[in-house]
MILUM-463178 format. One record per residue (C-alpha): residue in one letter; x, y, z. Coordinates in Angstrom, 3 decimals. Layout:
<atoms>
<aa: a | x: X | y: Y | z: Z>
...
</atoms>
This chain:
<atoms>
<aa: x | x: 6.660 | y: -7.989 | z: 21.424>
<aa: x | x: 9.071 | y: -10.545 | z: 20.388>
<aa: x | x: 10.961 | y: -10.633 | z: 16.727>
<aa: x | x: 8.353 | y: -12.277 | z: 14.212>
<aa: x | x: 8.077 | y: -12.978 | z: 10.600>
<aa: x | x: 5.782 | y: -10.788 | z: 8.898>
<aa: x | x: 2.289 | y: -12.213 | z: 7.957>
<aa: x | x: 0.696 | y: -10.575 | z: 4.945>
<aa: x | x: -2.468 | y: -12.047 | z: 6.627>
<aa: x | x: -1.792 | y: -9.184 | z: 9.461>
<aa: x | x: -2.491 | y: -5.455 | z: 8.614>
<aa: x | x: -2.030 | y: -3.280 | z: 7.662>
<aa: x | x: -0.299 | y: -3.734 | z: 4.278>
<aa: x | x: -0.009 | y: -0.721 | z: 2.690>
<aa: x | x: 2.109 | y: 2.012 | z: 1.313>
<aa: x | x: 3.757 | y: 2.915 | z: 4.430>
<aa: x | x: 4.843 | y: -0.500 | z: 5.016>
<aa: x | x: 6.432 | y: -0.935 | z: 1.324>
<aa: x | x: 8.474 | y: 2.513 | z: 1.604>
<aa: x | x: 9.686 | y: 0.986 | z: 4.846>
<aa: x | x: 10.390 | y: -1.942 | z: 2.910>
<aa: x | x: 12.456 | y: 0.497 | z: 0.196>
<aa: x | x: 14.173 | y: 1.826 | z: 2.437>
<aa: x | x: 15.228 | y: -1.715 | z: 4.138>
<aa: x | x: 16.464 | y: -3.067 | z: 0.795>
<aa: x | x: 18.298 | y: 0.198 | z: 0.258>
<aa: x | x: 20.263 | y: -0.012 | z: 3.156>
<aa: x | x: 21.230 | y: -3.824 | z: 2.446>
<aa: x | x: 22.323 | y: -2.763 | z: -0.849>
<aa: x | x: 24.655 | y: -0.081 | z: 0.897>
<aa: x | x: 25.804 | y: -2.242 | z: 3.656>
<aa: x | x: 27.048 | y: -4.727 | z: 0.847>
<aa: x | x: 28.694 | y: -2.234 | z: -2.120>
<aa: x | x: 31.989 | y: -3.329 | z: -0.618>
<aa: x | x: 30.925 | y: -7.208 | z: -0.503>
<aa: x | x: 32.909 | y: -9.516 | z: -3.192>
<aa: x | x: 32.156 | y: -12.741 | z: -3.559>
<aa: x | x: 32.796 | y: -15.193 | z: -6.609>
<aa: x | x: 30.169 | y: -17.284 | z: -6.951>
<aa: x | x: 26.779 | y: -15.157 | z: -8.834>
<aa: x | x: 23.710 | y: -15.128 | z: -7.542>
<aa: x | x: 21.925 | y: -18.805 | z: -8.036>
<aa: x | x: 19.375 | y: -19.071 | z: -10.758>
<aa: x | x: 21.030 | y: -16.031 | z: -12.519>
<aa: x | x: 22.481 | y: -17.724 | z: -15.258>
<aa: x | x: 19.500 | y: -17.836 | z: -17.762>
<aa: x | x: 21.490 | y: -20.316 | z: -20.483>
<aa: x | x: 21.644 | y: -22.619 | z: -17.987>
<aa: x | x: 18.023 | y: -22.599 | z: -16.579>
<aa: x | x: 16.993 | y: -22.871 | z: -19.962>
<aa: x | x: 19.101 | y: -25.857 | z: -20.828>
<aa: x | x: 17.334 | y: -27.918 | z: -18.064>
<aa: x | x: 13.485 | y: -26.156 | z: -18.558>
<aa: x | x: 13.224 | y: -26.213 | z: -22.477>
<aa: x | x: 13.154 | y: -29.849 | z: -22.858>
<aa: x | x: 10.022 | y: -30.501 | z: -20.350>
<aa: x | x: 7.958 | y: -27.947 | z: -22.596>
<aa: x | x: 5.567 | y: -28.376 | z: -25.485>
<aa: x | x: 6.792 | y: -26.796 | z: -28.805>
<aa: x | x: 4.552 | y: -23.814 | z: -28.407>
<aa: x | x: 6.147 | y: -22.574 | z: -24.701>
<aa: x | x: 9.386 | y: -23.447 | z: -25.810>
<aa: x | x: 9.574 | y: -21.012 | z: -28.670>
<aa: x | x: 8.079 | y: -18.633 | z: -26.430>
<aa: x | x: 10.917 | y: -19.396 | z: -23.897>
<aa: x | x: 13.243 | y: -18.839 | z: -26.544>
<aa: x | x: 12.103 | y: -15.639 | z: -28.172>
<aa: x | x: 12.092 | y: -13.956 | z: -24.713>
<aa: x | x: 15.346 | y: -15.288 | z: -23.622>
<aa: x | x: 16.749 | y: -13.372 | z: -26.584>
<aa: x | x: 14.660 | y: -10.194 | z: -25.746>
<aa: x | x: 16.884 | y: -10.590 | z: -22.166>
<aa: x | x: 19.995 | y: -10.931 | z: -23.796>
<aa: x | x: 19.574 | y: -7.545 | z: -25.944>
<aa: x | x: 18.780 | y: -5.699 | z: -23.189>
<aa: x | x: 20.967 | y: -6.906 | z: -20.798>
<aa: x | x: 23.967 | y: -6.629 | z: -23.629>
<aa: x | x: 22.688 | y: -3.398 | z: -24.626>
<aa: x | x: 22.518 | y: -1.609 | z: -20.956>
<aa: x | x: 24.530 | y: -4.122 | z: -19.201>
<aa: x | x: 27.982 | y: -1.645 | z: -18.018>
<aa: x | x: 25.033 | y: 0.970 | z: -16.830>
<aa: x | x: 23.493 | y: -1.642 | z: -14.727>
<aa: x | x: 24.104 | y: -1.398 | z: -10.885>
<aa: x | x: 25.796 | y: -5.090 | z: -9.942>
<aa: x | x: 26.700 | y: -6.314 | z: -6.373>
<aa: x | x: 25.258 | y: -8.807 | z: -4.145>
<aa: x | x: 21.371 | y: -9.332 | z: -4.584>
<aa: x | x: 19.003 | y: -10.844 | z: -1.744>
<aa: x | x: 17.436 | y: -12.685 | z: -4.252>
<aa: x | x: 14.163 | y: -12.944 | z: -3.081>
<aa: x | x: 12.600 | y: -9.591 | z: -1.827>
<aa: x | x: 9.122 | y: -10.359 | z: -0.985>
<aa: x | x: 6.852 | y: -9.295 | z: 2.336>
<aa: x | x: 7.679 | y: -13.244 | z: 3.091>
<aa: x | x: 11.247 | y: -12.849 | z: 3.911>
<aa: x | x: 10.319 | y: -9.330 | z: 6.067>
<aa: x | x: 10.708 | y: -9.748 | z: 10.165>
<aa: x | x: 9.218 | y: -7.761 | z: 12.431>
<aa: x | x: 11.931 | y: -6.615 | z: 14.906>
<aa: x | x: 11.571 | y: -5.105 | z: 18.345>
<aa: x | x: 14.284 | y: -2.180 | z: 16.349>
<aa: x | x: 11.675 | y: -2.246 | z: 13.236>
<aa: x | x: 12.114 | y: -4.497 | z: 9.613>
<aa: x | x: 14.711 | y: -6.916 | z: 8.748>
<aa: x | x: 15.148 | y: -8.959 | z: 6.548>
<aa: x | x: 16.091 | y: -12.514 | z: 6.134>
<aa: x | x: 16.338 | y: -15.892 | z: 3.793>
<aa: x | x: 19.386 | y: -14.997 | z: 2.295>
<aa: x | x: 19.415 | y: -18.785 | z: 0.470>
<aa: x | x: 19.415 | y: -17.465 | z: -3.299>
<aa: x | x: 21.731 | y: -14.104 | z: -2.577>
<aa: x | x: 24.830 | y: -13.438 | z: -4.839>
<aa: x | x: 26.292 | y: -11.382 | z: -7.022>
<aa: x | x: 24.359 | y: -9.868 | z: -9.510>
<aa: x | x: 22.091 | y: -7.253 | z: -11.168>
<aa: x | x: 20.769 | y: -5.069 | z: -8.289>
<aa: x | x: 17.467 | y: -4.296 | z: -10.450>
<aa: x | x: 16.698 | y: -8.492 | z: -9.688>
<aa: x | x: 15.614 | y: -7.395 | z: -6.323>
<aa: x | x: 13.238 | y: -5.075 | z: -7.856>
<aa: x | x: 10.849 | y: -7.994 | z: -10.042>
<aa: x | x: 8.985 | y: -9.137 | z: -7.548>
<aa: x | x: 7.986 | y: -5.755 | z: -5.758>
<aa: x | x: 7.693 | y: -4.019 | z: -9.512>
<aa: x | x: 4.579 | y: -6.152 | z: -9.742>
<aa: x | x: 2.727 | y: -5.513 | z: -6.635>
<aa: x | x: 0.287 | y: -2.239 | z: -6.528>
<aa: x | x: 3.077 | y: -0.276 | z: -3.651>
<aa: x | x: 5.888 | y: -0.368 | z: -6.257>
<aa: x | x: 5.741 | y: 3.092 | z: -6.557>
<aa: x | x: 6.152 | y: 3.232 | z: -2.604>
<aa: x | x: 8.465 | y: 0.792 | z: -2.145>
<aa: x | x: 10.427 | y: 2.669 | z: -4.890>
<aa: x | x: 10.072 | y: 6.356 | z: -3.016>
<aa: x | x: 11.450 | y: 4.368 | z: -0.036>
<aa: x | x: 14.273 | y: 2.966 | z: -1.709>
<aa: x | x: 15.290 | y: 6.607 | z: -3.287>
<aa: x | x: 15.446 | y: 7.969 | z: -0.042>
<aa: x | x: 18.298 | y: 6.639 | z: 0.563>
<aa: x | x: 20.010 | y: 5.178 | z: -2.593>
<aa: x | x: 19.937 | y: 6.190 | z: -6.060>
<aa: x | x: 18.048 | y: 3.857 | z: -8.198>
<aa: x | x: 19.212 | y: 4.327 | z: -11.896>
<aa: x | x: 17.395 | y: 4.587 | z: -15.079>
<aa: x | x: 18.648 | y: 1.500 | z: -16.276>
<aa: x | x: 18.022 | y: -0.573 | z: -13.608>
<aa: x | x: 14.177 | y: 0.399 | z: -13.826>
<aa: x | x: 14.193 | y: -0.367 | z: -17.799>
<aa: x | x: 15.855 | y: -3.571 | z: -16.944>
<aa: x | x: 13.300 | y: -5.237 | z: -14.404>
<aa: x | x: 10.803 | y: -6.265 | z: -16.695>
<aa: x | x: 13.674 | y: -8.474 | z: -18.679>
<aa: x | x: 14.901 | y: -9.839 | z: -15.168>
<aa: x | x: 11.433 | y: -10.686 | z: -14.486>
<aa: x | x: 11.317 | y: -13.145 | z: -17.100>
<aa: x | x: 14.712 | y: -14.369 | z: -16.023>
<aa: x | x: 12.766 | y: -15.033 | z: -12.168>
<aa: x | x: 10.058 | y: -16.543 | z: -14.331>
<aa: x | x: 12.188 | y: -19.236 | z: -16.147>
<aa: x | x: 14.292 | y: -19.424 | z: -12.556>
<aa: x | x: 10.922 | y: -20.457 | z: -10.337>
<aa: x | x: 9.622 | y: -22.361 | z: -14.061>
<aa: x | x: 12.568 | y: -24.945 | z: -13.398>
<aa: x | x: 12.477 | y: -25.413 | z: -9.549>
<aa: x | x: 8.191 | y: -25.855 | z: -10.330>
<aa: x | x: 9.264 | y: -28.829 | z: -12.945>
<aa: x | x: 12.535 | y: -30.019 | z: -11.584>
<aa: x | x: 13.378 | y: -29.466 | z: -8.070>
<aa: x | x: 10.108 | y: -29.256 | z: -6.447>
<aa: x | x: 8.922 | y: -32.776 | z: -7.880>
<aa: x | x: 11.895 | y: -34.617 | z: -6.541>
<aa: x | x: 11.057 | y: -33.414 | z: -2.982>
<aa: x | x: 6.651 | y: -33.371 | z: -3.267>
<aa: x | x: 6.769 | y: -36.041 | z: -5.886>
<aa: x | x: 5.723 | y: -35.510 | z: -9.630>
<aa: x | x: 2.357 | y: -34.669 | z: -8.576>
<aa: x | x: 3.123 | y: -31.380 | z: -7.368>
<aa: x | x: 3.491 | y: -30.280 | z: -11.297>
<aa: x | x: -0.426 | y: -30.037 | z: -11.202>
<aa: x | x: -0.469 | y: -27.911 | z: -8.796>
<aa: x | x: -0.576 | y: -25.157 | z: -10.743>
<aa: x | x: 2.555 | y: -23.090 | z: -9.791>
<aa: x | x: 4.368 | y: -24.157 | z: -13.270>
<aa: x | x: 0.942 | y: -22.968 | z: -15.404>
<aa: x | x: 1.228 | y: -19.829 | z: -13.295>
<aa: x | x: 4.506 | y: -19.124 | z: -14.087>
<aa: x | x: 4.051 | y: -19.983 | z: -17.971>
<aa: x | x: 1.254 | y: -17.248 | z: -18.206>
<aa: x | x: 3.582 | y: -14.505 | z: -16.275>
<aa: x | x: 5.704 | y: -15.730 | z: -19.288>
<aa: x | x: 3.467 | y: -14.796 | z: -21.721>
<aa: x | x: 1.619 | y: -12.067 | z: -20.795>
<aa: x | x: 5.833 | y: -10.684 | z: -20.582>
<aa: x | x: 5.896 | y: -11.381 | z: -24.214>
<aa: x | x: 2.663 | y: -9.630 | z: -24.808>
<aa: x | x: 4.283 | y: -6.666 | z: -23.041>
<aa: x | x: 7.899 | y: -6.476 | z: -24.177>
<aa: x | x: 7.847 | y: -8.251 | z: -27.686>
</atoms>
């Protein structure tokens, strides 16, 4: 069999595939500790997303935006010289996984950068194999405290990130139309239901 991208229409997605997964991310991490690089990750810089999202919103989601932008900053100030840093992927999902004749790799490296490791973490923290992907990941690098209690805030920082390219980038490629397609709404009530769970 030829190298492939994974399709999460082809089983079997389960456990065993996420601790693979783990353990893949792990070992990127490793093979880049000694990395430097100056630019930080794209889409990282949450003052700045927020400059270019808050004036497209109604009153309501922009006080929301606000309030939980300032939950981020206290964390992040408050753990932020405990938090593992170095260069991220950016975008760990089962969409950037190939299937290799020498097992997973992984790929799309367009939004990696220096930053908080735990950002790698948001988008598998939400899926039902987290705590797979996570035993997968421990078995071969440690995985903090701090970086766990952090995910939830970077998840709002992803949020606001994929918020801006729904209601600024995207449109000037698919047209304004694309705005009702539903991926902006989806990320506004990720958004909330984040403020129903860390506020």
């Amino acid at each position: 069999m030829g190298d492939r991208a994974f399709d999460p229409a082809d089983p079997p997605v389960d456990g065993e595939l996420y601790h693979s997964f783990g353990e893949l991310v792990a070992t990127f991490h490793d093979a880049t500790d000694d990395f430097t690089s100056p630019p930080a990750r794209r889409g990282s810089n949450l003052d700045e997303q927020l400059a270019q999202v808050l004036p497209l919103l109604a009153p309501a989601e922009e006080n929301l935006l606000r309030v939980l932008a300032d939950a981020v900053r206290n964390n992040l100030a408050q753990y932020s010289d405990a938090l593992s840093k170095g260069i991220c992927h950016g975008d760990v999902s089962l969409d950037n996984l190939l299937i290799t004749r020498d097992g997973l790799s992984i790929h799309d490296f367009d939004l990696s950068g220096v930053g908080y490791r735990a950002a790698d973490f948001t988008g598998v923290a939400s899926t039902p194999y987290w705590a797979d992907f996570r035993a997968g990941y421990t078995s071969r690098r440690e995985l903090p405290d701090a970086d766990l209690a952090a995910i939830p805030y970077l998840a709002v920082v992803a949020s606001i990130f994929n918020l801006r390219f729904h209601l600024i980038d995207k449109p000037l490629i698919r047209g304004t139309e694309s705005i009702h397609e539903g991926w902006a709404q989806r990320e506004l009530d990720n958004l909330r239901k984040a403020a129903n769970e860390l506020l």
